[in-house]
N, C-alpha and C positions, 0 to 999 in steps of 0.2 A: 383163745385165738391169738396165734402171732399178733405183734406189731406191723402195721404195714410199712413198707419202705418201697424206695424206688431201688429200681433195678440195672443195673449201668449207667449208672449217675453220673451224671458230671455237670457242672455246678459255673456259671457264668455271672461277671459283671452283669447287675441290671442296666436295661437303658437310662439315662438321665431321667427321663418325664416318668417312667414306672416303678413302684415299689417294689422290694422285693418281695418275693411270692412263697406263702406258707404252701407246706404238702398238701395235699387231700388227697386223702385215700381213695384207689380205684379198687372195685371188688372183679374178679376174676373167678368165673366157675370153669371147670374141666367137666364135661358131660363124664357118669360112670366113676368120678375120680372126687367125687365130696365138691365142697364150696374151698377157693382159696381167698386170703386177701392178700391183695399186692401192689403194689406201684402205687405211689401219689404221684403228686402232679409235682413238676420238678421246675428248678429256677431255669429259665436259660436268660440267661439274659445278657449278654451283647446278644439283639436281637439277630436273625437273620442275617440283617444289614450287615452290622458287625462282623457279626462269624463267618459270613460267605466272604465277603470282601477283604479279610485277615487272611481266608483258604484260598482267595483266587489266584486263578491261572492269569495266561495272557488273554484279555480282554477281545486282543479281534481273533481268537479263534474260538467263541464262545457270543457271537453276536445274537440274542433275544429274537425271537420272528417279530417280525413287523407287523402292527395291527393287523388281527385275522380276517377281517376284511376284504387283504388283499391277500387272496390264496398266492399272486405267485412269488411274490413277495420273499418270500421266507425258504423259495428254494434259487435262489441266486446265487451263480455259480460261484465256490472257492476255488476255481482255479485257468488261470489262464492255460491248460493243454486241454485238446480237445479228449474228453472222456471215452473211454474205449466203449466200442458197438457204435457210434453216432456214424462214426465215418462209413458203415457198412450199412446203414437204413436201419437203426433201430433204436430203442431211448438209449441212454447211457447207461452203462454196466458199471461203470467205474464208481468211487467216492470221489468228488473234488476235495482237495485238501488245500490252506494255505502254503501249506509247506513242501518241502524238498522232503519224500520220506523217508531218504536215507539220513538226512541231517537232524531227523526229529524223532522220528520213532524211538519210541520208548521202549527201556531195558528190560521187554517181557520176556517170561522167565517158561520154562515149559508147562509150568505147574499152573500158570495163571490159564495158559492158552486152555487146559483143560477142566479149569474151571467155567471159563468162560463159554462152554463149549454145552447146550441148553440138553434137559435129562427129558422132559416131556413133549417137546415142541416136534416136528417134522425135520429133517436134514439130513441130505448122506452121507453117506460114512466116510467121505472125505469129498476136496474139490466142489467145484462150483455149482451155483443152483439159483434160477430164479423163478419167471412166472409158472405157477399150477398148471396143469392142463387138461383137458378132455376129463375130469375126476367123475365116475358113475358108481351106481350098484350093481352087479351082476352075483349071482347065482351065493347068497352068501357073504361075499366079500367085496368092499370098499375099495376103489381103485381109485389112485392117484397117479399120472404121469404128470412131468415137470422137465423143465430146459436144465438142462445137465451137461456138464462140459465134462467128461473121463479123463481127463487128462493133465488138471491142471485147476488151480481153486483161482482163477482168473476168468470171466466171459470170452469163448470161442469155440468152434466145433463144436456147437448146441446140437445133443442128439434127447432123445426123450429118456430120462431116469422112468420108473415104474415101484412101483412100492402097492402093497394090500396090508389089509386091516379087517379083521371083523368087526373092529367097536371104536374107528375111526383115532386109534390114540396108540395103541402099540400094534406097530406099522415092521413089515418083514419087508426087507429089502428084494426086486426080484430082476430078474437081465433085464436088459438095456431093453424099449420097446420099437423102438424109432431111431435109426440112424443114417446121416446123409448119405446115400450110394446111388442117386442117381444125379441126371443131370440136373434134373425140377426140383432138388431140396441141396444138392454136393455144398453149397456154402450154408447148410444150416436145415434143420427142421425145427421150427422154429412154433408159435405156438398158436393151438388148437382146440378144439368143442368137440364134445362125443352129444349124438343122437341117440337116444331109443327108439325105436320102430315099435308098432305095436305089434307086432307079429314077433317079438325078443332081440330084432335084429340089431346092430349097432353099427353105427358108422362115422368113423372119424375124421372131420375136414380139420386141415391145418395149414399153415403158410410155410412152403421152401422156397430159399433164397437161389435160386439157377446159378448154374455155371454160366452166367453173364450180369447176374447180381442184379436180378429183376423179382421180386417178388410176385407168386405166385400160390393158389391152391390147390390144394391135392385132397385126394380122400384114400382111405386107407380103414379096414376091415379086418377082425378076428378071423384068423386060420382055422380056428377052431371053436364055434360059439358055446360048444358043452362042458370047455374046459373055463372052471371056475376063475382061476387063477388069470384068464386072458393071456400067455403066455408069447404067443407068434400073434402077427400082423402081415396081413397082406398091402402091400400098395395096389392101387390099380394100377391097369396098365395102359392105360389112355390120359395119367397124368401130366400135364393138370387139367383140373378143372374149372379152373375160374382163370384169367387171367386181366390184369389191369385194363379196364376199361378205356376208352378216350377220354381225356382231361383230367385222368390220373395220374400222376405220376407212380413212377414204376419201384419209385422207394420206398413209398406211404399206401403200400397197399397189404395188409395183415392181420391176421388174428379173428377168421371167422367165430361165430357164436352158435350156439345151440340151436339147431333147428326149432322151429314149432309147426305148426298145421293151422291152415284159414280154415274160414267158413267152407270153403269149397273144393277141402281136400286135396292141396297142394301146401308142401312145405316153405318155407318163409326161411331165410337168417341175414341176418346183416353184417357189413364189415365196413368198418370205418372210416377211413383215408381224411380229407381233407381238399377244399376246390380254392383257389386263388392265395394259395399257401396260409392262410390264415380262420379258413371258417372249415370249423370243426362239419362234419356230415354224417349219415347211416345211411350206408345204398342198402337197398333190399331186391333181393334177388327170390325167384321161386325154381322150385322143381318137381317133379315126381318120384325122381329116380335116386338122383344125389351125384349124377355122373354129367346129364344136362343142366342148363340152367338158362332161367333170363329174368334181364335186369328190368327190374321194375320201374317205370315213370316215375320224376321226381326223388324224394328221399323219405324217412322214414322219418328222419328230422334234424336241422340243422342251426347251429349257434354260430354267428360271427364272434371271430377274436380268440374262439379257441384252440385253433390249429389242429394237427393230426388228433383223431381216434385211435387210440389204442386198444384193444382188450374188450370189447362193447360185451356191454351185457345188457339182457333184454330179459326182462321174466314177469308173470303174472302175479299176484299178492292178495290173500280177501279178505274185505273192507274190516270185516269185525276181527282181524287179528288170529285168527284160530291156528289155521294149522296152513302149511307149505304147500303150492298148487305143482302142478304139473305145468312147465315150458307153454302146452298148448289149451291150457284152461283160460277159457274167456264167459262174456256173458254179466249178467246183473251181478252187482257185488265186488267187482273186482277192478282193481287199479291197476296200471303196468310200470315198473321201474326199468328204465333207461340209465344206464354208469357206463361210463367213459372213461380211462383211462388216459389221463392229456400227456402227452410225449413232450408239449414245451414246459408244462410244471410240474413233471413225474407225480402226479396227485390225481388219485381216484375220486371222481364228483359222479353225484349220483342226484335222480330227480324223480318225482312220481307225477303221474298224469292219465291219460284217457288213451288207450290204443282202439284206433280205426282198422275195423279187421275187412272192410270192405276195401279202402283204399290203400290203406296200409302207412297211414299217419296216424302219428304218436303227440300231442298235445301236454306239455305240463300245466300241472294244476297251478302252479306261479307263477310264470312267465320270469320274474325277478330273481327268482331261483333254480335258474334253468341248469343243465348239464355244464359244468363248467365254470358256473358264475356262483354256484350256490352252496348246498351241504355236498361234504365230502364222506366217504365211504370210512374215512378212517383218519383223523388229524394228526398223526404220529410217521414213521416210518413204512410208510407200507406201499404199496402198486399192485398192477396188472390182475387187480382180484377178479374168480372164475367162482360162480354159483353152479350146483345141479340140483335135479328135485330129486331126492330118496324115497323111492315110491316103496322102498319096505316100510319107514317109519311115518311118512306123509309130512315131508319138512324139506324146507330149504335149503341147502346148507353151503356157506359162504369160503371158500378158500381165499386168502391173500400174501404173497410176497412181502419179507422183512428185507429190506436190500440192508448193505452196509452202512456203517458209519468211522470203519475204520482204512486205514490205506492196503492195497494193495499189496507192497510190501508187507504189510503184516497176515494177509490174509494168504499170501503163499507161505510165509512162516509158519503159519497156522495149519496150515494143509487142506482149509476147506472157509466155504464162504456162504454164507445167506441161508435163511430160515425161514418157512412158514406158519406161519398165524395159527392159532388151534383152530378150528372147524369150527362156524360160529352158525347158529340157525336166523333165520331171517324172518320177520313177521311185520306185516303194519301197524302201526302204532296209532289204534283206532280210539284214544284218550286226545292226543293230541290232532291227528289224523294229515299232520304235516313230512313224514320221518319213518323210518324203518326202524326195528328194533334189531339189535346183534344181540347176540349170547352164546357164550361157550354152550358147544352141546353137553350132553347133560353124561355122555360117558366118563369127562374128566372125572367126576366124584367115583370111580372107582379107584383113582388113583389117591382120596384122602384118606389120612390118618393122624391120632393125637389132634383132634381138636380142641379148642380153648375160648371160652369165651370172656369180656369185658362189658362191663354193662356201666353205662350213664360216670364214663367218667371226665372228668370238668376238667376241661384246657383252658387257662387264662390267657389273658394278652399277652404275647409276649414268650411265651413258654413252650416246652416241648413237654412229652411225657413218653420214655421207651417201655417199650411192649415184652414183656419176658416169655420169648414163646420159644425159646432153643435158636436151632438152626434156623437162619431169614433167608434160604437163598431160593428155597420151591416153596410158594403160598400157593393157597386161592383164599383171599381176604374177603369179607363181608364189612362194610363198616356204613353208618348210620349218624347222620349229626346235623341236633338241632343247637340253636343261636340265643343267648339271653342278651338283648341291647344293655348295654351299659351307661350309655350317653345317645344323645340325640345324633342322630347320621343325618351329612348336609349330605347334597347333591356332589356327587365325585365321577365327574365326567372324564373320560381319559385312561379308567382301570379297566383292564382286560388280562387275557394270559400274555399278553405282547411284555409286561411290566417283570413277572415272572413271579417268584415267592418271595423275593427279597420287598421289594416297596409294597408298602402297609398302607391300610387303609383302612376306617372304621373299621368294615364290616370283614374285611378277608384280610389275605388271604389264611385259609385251614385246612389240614385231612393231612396225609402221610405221609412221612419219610421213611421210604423204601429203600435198600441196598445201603444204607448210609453206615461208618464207621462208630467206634466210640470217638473217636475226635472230632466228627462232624467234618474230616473233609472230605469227606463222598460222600454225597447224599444227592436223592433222584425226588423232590416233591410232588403227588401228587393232589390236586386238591380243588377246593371249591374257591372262586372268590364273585360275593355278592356286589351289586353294585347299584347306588342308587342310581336315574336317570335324571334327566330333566321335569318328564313329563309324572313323575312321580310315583313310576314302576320301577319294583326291581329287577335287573337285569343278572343271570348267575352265569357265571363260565367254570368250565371245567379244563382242568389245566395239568400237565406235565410240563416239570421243567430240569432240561436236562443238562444245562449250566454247568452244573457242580456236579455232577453223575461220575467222575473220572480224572485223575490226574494227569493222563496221556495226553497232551498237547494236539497229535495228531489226530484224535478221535473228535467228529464232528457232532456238536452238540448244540441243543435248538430248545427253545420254549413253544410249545404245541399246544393247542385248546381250540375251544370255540363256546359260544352263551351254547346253554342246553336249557331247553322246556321244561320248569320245572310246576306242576302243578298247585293250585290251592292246597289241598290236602296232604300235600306231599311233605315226608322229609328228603334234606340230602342225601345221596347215597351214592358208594359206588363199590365197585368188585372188584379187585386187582390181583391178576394171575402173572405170579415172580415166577421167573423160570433161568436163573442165574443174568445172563447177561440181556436176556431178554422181558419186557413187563408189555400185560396187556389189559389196559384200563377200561372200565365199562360206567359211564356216567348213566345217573338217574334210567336204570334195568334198558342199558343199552342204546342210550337214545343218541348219544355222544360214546367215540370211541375212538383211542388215542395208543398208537403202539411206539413205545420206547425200545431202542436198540444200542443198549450202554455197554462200558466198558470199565469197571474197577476195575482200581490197582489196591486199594486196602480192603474193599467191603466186601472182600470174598473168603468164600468157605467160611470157617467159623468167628468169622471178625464181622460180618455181615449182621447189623441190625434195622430192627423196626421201630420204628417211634410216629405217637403222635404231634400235629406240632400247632399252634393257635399266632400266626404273626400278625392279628389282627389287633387293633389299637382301642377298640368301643366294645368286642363282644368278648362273654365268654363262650364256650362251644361246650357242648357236650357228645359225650360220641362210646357210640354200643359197637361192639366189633365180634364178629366170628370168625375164627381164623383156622385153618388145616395145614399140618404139612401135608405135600404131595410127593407121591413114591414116584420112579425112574418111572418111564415107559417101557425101557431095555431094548431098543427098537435094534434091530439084527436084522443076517440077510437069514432069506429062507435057507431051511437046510437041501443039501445039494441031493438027499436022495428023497427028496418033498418034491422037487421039479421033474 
């Protein structure tokens, strides 16, 4: 048997207070490909501390979130110009940046743009894109429409993009679905919910912005309901049909949801707005038809302090976790999740609780962790996420928006802007029974190959250990890590992901460094850090920190997390889908979920490494990992004689 050795080695001053650190071999199996041995455990040593702080940038364009505590915190604007879309009634399309982007933007090269430019994720083939829309099943195939500007990789002239899929991941590009040409939408079609009928029928409400810049719904129907594809749309012609009620304003009224059915055989949906500019709401309206409507008494449910509703989603979930309900499944067993979309903290919060299908009030099960105040959909980059039920497969399945984090300027460079989140199935999480579960669905593993795995190997304090798996830039990681105490852990009140991966503490922070170079100055940490409390529990967060992810000055970069539930019997774990400039992190099988949207300038294409890394100061870690590349999606327009 070989000698084992590390594998992109590179070799650091220890800290003062740590010794230096002998190798230990980590063993590595290749499923079909025999037993290998390989990589020890490596010195790093200028810790973290050290090393990041030797590689830093400038300090305020790289400012840590602020205890996650305080969701809005941590999205406080970089820039004094007002972000484009606000001044037209809508959240901001723009990146705030500190800087002048002409004076900073960095010397990106063509080669980077398309690197950085994701192989498996959703995006068109050029120009801008944001919230999901109306996403169903019909006849076969997976349909996705989406806010798409043809014109320009900048937010305006939102018409609907349209895209199919049979296996929800290699997506055919297909014409335009949606585009403004009357008066009720001319500044915008903007965005929308598909129905199923049970009789197969489908019908599309969505928000157009009028030629007098009033927000407005409309509904809108297949030309043709036998054609797979959905290719034509009708408007009606009595649109719209909703219009901003009294004490509405005419700005903050958008983004209908998915119908459902009462007890009593009328349709239900809500749409969000907002009453005395600060308390978030959900009107609820009924119909028969989908062309009449009326507003229901009261609200479905409302929070002080959180302002507009965006994007409301509304769906059933059952108790024991099993399988994906249908929009209008009610009855014993089942909870209903309410997410919101806050337009003052671009941060999707979501809540579960008790729906009154008599009255048509919605009650959470915490009160303290209400829509807006509580657990968020996604603690990374994300918004305006849209849920459908997949009545082929009996599952949830979650769409959400990656907005930018780069300027403007670069992103016309680039010729195209924003990406959605892989399609993630939705369950309750009937172990903890506080929490929804996310999870890639499960067609991405078509896209694995060359898998490899490591088993139990031992990160010390202080140390990193790089993973020798080829190319790092398409994963879907599995890793797995339990803790030997080294020294007695005091009470460390004050440790959270706000701190980031650099400051050490007994017990954390550990887990991976993603997209990082062999020099260590790019590097994206993902990872766990425990924490004692006062009262004598441990408290774990699950954390990205995007700090050190990029040398572009211009590119905005955050520390994201939140504590995640992690059971008695449980180890750490988490799932991490690399997808070049994009990672999608899944804490303890989805309980916690965190999207980074980064930008190297070294740690791409074949300079792009994995490593594990232990900056903890009392433990050693040990840690199992399964790792895959993933092949291209090759996503394309359909061919012109397929239409």
């Amino acid at each position: 048997m070989d000698t084992p050795h590390p594998s992109h080695a590179t070799y650091y001053t220890p800290l003062p207070e740590q010794p230096s650190l002998d190798g230990s071999p980590a063993t590595r199996r290749r499923p079909l490909k025999g037993f290998v041995v390989i990589v020890g455990s490596i010195i790093f040593l200028v810790s973290l501390v050290g090393l990041i702080l030797n590689q830093s940038q400038e300090p305020s364009s790289t400012s840590p979130m602020p205890n996650n505590d305080n969701p809005s915190s941590q999205n406080e604007s970089f820039s004094k110009r007002m972000p484009r879309g606000v001044a037209e009634g809508v959240s901001a399309k723009s990146n705030p940046s500190l800087f002048d982007d002409d004076e900073v933007s960095y010397n990106w090269t063509n080669a980077m743009f398309s690197w950085q430019r994701t192989s498996y994720h959703f995006q068109p083939e050029k120009n801008w894109m944001n919230d999901p829309d109306g996403p169903l099943f019909h006849m076969g195939w997976y349909h996705l429409f989406y806010q798409y500007n043809p014109d320009s990789a900048v937010w305006g002239n939102i018409t609907w993009g349209h895209a199919v899929s049979r296996d929800l991941i290699h997506w055919l590009y297909l014409p335009l679905a949606l585009v403004p040409d009357h008066w009720y939408d001319i500044n915008g079609v903007w965005t929308g919910s598909a129905t199923r009928l049970p009789d197969g029928q489908i019908v599309m409400l969505y928000t157009g912005d009028t030629d007098e810049s009033v927000q407005v719904q409309n509904l809108a129907y297949p030309a043709n309901l036998s054609d797979p594809l959905l290719l034509d749309w009708v408007k009606y012609e009595n649109n719209p049909v909703l219009v901003p009620p009294s004490g509405i304003e005419t700005d903050e009224y958008r983004d209908p949801t998915t119908a459902w059915a009462g007890p009593d055989g009328k349709w239900r949906l809500t749409i969000g707005p907002r009453v005395n500019t600060t308390i978030g709401i959900a009107l609820v309206y009924q119909t028969t038809n989908f062309t009449t409507y009326e507003l229901l008494d009261g609200v479905l449910h409302a929070v002080p302090g959180t302002g507009t509703w965006e994007c409301v989603d509304f769906y059933p979930v059952a108790i024991n976790g099993s399988i994906g309900l249908d929009t209008s499944a009610g009855g014993p067993g089942i909870k209903h999740v309410l997410k919101a979309s806050l337009d003052d903290t671009k941060i999707d919060h979501y809540a579960i609780g008790t729906y009154d299908p008599v009255n048509d009030k919605w009650t959470p099960d915490n009160p303290e962790e209400d829509v807006g105040i509580g657990l968020r959909v996604d603690y990374g980059r994300y918004y305006a996420s849209k849920s459908f039920f997949d009545q082929y497969r009996k599952r949830r399945i979650l769409w959400g928006w990656i907005n930018e984090t780069d300027t403007e300027t670069d992103d016309l460079r680039k010729g195209w802007a924003s990406v959605q989140t892989i399609p993630r199935t939705v369950l309750f999480d009937n172990k903890t029974g506080t929490n929804i579960l996310q999870w890639p669905v499960e067609e991405i593993e078509s896209l694995r190959y060359n898998s490899t795995e490591f088993e139990k190997i031992v990160i010390e304090p202080g140390s990193i250990v790089p993973l020798d798996i080829g190319t790092a830039t398409q994963l879907d990681i599995f890793a797995e890590f339990e803790t030997e105490l080294l020294a007695s852990a005091t009470e460390e009140e004050g440790y959270d992901c706000s701190v980031g991966a650099v400051d050490r503490s007994t017990l954390g922070p550990f887990g991976l460094l993603v997209l990082a170079d062999d020099s260590l100055s790019e590097l994206t940490p993902i990872f766990f850090r425990p924490t004692n409390t006062a009262n004598g529990t441990l408290t774990t967060y699950f954390c990205a920190d995007e700090t050190r992810s990029s040398l572009a000055r211009e590119v905005c970069k955050q520390v994201y997390g939140s504590s995640v539930p992690v059971l008695e019997d449980e180890k750490l774990s988490m799932r991490v889908l690399v997808d070049h400039s994009i990672v999608e992190s899944f804490g303890q099988g989805g309980r916690r979920v965190i999207t980074s949207r980064i930008y190297p300038t070294e740690a791409i294409y074949g300079a792009a490494r994995l490593y594990l890394f232990n900056n903890a100061t009392g433990v050693n870690v040990t840690a199992t990992l399964k790792i895959w590349q993933l092949n291209s999606a090759f996503i394309h327009p359909l061919p012109l004689d397929k239409i």
